[in-house]
LUMMARTOR-238184 format. One record per residue (C-alpha): x, y, z; residue in three letters. Coordinates in steps of 0.1 Angstrom, whole numbers, plus 2048, in hexadecimal, padded with zeros to 3 digits. Layout:
XYZALA...
This chain:
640C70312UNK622C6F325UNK60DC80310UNK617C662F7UNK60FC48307UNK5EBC55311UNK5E9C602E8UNK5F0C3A2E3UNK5D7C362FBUNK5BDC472EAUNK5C3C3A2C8UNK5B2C152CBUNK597C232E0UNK592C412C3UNK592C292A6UNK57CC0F2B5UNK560C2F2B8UNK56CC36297UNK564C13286UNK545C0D2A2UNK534C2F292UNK53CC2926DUNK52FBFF271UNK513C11280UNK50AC26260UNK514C0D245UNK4FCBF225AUNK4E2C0B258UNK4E4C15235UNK4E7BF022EUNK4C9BE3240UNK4B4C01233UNK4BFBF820DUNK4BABD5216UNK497BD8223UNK48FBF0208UNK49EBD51ECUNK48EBB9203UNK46ABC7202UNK46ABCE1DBUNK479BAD1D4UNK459B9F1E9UNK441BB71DDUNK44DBAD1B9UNK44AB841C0UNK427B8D1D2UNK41BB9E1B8UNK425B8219CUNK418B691B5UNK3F3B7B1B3UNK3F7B7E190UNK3FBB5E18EUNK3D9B571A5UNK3C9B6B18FUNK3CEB5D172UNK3CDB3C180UNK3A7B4818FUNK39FB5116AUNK3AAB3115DUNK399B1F175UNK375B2F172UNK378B2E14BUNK383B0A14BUNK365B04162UNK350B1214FUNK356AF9131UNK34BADE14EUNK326AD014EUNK329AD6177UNK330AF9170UNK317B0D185UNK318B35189UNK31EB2E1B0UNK33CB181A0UNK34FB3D1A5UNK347B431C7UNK353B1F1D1UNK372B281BAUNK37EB441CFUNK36FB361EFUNK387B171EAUNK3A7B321DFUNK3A1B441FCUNK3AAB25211UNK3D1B2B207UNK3E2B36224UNK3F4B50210UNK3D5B5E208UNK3C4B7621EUNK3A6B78208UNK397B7B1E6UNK377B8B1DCUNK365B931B9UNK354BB81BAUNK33DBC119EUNK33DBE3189UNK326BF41AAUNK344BEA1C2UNK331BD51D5UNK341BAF1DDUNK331B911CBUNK347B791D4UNK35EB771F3UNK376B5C203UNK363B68223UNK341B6721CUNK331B7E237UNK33EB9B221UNK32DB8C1FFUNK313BAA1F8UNK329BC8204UNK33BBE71F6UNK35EBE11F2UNK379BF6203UNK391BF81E5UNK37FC031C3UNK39ABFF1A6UNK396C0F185UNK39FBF716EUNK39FC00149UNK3A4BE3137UNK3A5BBB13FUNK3CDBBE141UNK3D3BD8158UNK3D7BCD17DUNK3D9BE4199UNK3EDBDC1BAUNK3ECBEB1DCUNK3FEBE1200UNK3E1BE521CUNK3EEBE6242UNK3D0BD925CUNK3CEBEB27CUNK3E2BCE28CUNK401BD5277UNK3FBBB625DUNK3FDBC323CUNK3EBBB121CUNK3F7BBA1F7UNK3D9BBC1E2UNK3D6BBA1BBUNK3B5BBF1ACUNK3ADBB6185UNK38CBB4170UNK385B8C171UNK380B85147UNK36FB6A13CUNK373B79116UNK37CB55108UNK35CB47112UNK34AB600FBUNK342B4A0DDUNK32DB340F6UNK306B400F2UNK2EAB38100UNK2DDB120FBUNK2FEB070F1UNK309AE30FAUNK324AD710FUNK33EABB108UNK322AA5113UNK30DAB40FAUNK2FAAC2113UNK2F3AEC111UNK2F8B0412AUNK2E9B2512CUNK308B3C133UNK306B64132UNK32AB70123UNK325B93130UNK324B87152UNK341B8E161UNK350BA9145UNK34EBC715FUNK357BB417EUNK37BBB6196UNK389B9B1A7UNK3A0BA71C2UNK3B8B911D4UNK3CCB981F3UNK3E9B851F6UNK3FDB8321DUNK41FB92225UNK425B7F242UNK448B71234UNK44FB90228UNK449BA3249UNK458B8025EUNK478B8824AUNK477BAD24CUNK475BA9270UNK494B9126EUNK4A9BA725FUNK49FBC4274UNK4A4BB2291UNK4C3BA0281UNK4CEBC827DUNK4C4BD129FUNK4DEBB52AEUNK4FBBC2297UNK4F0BE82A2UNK4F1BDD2C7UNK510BCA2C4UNK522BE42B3UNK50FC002D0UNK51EBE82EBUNK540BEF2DAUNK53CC0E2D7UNK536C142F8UNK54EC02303UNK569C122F1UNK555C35302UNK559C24323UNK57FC18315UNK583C4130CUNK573C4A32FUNK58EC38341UNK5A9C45330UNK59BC66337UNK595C6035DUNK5B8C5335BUNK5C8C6F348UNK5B5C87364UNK5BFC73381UNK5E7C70372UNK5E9C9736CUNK5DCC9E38EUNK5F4C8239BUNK611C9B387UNK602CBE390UNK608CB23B4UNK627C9E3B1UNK635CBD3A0UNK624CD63BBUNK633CBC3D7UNK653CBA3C3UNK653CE63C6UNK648CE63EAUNK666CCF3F1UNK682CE03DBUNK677D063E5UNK675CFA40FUNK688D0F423UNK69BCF3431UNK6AACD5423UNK69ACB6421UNK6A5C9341BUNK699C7241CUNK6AEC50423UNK6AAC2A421UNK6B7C16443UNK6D6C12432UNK6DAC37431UNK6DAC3E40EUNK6C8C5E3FDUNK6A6C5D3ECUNK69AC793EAUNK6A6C9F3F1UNK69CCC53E6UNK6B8CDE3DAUNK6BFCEA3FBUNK6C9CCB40FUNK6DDCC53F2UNK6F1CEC3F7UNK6F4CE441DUNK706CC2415UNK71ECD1401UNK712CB73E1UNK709CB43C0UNK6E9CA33B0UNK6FDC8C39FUNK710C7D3C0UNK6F0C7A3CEUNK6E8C563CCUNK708C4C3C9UNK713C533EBUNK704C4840DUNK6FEC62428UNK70FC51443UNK72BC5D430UNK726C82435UNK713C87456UNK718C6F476UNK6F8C5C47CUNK704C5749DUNK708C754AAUNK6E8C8749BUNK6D3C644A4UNK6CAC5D482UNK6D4C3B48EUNK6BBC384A5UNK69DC46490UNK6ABC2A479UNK6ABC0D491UNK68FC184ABUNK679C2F49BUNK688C4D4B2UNK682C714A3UNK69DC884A8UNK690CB04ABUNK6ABCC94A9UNK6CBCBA4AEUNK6E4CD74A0UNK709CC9493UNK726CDA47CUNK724CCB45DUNK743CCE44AUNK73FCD3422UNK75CCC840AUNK769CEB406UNK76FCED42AUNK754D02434UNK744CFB459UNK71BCFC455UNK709CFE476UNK6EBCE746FUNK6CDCDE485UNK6BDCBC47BUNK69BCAA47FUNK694C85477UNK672C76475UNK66FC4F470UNK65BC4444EUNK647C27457UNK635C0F448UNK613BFC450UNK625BE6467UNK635C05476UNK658BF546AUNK671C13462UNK677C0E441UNK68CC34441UNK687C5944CUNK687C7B446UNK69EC90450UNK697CB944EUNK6B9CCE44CUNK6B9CF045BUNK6D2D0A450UNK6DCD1C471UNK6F5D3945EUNK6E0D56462UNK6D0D4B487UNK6F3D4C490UNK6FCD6C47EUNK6DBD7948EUNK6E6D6B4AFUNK708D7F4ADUNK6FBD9F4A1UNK6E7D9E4C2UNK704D924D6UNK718DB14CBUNK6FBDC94CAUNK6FBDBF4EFUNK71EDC34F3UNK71CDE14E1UNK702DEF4FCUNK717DE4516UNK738DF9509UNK71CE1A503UNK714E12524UNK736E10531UNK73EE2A51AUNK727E44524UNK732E4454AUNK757E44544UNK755E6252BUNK73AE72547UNK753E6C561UNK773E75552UNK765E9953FUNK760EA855EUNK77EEAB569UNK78DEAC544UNK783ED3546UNK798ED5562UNK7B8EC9557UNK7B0ED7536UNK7ACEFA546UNK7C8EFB55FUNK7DDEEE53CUNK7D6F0D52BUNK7DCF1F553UNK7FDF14548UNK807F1C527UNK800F4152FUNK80DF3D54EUNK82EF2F53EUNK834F45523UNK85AF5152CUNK861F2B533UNK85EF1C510UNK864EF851CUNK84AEFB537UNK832F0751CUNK836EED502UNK831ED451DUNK80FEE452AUNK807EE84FFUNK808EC7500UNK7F4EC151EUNK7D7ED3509UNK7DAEBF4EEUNK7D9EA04FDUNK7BAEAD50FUNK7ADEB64ECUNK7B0E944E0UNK79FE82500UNK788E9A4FFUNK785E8D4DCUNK783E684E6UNK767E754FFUNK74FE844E3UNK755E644D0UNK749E4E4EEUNK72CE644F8UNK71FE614D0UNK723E3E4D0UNK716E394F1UNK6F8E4E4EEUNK6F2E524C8UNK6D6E684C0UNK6B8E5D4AAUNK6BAE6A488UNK6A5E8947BUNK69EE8045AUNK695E9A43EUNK695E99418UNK6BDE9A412UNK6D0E9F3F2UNK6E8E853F3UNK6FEE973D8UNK6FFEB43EBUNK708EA040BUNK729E8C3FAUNK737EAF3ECUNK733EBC40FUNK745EA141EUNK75FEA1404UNK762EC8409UNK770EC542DUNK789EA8424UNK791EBB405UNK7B3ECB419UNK7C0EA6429UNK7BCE95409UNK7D1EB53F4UNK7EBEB040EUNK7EEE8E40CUNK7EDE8F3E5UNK7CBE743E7UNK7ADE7E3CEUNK78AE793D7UNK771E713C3UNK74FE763BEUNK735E613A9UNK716E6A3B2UNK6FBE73399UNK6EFE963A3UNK6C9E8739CUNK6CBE743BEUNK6BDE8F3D9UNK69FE913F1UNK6A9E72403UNK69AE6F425UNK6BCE6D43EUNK6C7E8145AUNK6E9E96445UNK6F7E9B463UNK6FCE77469UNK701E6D44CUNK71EE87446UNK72DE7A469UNK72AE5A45AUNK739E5E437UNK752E7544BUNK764E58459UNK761E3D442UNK773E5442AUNK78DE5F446UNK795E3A44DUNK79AE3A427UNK7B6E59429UNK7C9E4643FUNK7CEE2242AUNK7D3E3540AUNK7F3E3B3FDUNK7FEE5D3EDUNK7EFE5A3C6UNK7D3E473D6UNK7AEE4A3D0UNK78DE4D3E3UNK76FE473CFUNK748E4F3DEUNK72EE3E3CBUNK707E403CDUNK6E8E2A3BFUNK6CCE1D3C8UNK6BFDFA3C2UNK6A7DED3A3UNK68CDE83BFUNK68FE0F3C6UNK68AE063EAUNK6B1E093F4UNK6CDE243F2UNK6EEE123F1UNK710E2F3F8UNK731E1E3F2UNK758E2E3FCUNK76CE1C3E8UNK794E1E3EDUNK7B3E0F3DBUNK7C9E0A3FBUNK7D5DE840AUNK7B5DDD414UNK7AADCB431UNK7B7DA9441UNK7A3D8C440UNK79FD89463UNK796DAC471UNK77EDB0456UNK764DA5474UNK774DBC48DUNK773DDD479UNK751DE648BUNK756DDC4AAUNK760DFA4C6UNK784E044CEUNK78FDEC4B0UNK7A9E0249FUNK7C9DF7487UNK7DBE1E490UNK7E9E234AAUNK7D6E414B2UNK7BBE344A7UNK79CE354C5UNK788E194B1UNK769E274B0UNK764E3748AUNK758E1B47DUNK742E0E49CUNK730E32499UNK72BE30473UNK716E1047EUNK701E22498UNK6F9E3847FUNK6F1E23463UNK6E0E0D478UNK6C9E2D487UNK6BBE2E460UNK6B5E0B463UNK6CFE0544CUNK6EEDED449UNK715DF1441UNK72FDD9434UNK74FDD9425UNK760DC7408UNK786DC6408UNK796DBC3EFUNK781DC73D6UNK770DB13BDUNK791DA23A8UNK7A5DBB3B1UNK7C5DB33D0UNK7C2DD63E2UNK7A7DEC3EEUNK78ADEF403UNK761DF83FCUNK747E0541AUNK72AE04410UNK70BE12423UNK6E8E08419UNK6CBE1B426UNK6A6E1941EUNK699E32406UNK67BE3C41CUNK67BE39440UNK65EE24451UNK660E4146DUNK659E5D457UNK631E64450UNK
């Protein structure tokens, strides 16, 4: 659309060049024709206006002639008196030796004339347009003066007064009278219409350039309007890609302007946007909104639980900032939205990985402390049982003693490796090799209990860098814990991939038992958290430790995606480790 209007723009300016440009030429050619029509129009009337002359020169010295006054300076005074015309610029008679008998100006009677026409016969007339060195120009025709009527008259003839005249008739048979006529009107209106031209030219140039200067500013303003939308449209992605949400409201507390994320955090949709005041969904009171409203007062970091329509709690931190105007009157303010989710998540990760040290603390001197003297009821136990051979009741009860020692012996090793696990030695691995271990030594618990595990692992994936020990431990329990929910028929699945990235390895043991309750989903991990009763709770806390000594993570979906029943683990581990060079 706005492309369009600044077209429509552009088409006035455009077609006023257009029209400017093409007056232009066709006032050119038309001046040019005209000049040239204009100056053989003149040059035809000059020229029939020195005929004329002529001729009327001729009359005049032949009627003379017939006159008893008639002298031979009678010819000289002739053209001295024609020469007075003011269209005239002069008139001279030359002889057949080019040299100037006569002349309108006597001081050039006696001297060679500039122009020598060639003149064949008493009708032909020759014509010429002479320019002066100060620009005048003078149109001259030249033409042999006959006075061929007058030949009958002889020597002692006798005038009307019956006097005679002695009159040569071959006189003046060879001689040229030239006359040069003045363009001065010609060149006064030649100079009009040029100059008449020039106007039009300069009116139609001013045009022109305005319509350049019209063109110009649409320019500047097409520049200065896509600039104006490259940065609303970069200030428009700044805002919608922030990290945190951003809003602005009126005083009355009604929405703006937002970005996608304040938008998520709010729990609402684009279209209930301005539709719906803010006062509504957040309490200005409490987060003094009011008061950045009413007094200016910015708020910095005031954190609240925003509840969203579905019921979810949101801790939010939020920051106000008064919009003023020149009068420093609030006329609204910003308000920046912080999503505190994963600082929290963050913040009890740390909490339990401090809690955590605190148990491996804990856990570290009990086991110290109590497997010292473990040896020693272990060993006077099995004193017993040999001791108490012929006594079979005796004997169970000290069997029993062992085993019990055997199992808190058990509970001890578990302690000391989550208390004090060791740091991984990592070498190339082959993964598939590692799972078909793994599933080797469970291979006789899951015959007995009729449960079939699974392998789907593509043989390709080897020379991983992870410590197999570990990660045998690890899988080791996962897929224990997984005996124990399945039901006989059941199935263990383990998977294997890594990411599109290439950068992660991603092992999943998948089971079709009854899953995991909602609310000890975030217990699972934590130490001496067990659902058997004797369970010691600390499988799944050393599967962390481990995972988390490759820098890795572990979580667990239960149920499984659209499925009622099951559980997934899934470890994911970095494909190379940052500590190996």
């Amino acid at each position: 659309m706005r492309v369009l209007q600044l077209k429509r723009l552009y088409i006035p300016a455009l077609s006023i060049l257009a029209v400017v440009l093409l007056m232009l030429i066709l006032i050119s050619i038309s001046t040019y024709r005209n000049l040239d029509r204009q100056e053989q129009t003149v040059l035809k009337f000059v020229h029939q206006q020195g005929l004329a002359i002529l001729h009327t020169l001729e009359a005049g010295a032949r009627a003379g002639m017939i006159m008893t006054e008639w002298e031979e300076d009678s010819i000289e005074n002739l053209i001295l008196e024609t020469g007075k015309n003011e269209n005239i610029a002069y008139v001279y008679l030359i002889d057949s030796q080019g040299l100037v008998i006569h002349h309108s100006n006597p001081s050039f009677e006696g001297m060679p004339s500039a122009w020598q026409p060639r003149l064949d016969n008493e009708n032909k007339v020759q014509s010429r347009v002479r320019k002066f060195e100060d620009g005048t120009q003078v149109y001259d025709l030249a033409k042999r003066f006959s006075l061929r009527q007058l030949s009958l008259m002889t020597h002692g003839h006798k005038d009307m007064m019956g006097h005679g005249k002695n009159i040569a008739s071959h006189q003046h048979s060879d001689n040229i009278i030239i006359l040069g006529l003045k363009m001065t009107a010609f060149e006064e209106a030649r100079r009009s219409d040029i100059h008449h031209a020039l106007i039009m030219a300069a009116i139609l140039v001013a045009l022109g350039s305005g319509a350049l200067f019209f063109i110009f500013v649409i320019q500047n303003y097409y520049l200065v309007d896509r600039t104006l939308k490259e940065t609303q449209d970069y200030t428009r992605q700044v805002v919608a890609n922030m990290a945190n949400g951003l809003l602005s409201i009126n005083p009355e507390g009604r929405i703006i302007s937002y970005n996608r994320l304040a938008l998520e955090l709010l729990g609402l949709k684009e279209t209930e946007v301005y539709e719906m005041n803010l006062k509504s969904m957040i309490d200005f009171n409490e987060t003094g909104i009011d008061g950045t409203l009413a007094r200016c007062q910015p708020v910095l970091e005031r954190e609240f639980l925003h509840q969203q329509k579905s019921g979810a709690l949101i801790p939010i931190t939020l920051s106000v900032t008064p919009i003023l105007d020149e009068k420093n009157t609030c006329t609204g303010a910003v308000i920046v939205l912080r999503d505190l989710r994963e600082i929290k998540r963050l913040e009890e990760k740390v909490r339990h990985s401090e809690k955590l040290a605190a148990i491996g603390e804990l856990a570290a001197g009990v086991a110290h402390e109590i497997r010292n003297p473990l040896s020693s009821i272990k060993g006077f136990a099995r004193f017993l049982v040999h001791s108490l051979k012929d006594r079979s009741q005796e004997k169970e009860y000290a069997e029993i003693m062992c085993k019990e020692v055997d199992r808190i012996n058990s509970v001890v090793n578990d302690l000391l490796t989550f208390a004090r696990p060791s740091e991984p030695e990592l070498a190339p691995t082959d993964l598939f090799e590692l799972v078909e271990h793994t599933m080797r030594l469970l291979e006789t618990d899951a015959r007995s209990r009729n449960i079939t595990v699974q392998s789907k692992i593509n043989p390709d994936l080897n020379s991983f860098l992870l410590d197999a020990n570990q990660i045998t431990q690890a899988l080791l329990n996962l897929m224990l814990n997984a005996l124990q929910e399945v039901d006989a028929g059941g199935t263990i699945e383990v998977g294997a991939d890594v990411d599109d990235s290439g950068s992660r390895l991603h092992i999943c043991v998948e089971d079709d038992g009854s899953g995991i309750p909602h609310d000890k989903k975030k217990k699972i991990f934590d130490p001496f958290f067990t659902t058997r009763e004797k369970g010691t709770g600390l499988g799944l806390a050393i599967v962390r430790k481990i995972v988390e000594n490759h820098r890795g993570e572990v979580r667990v979906e239960s149920p499984l995606p659209g499925k009622t029943r099951g559980s997934r683990f899934i470890i994911t581990l970095p494909v190379a480790s940052p500590h190996i060079e």
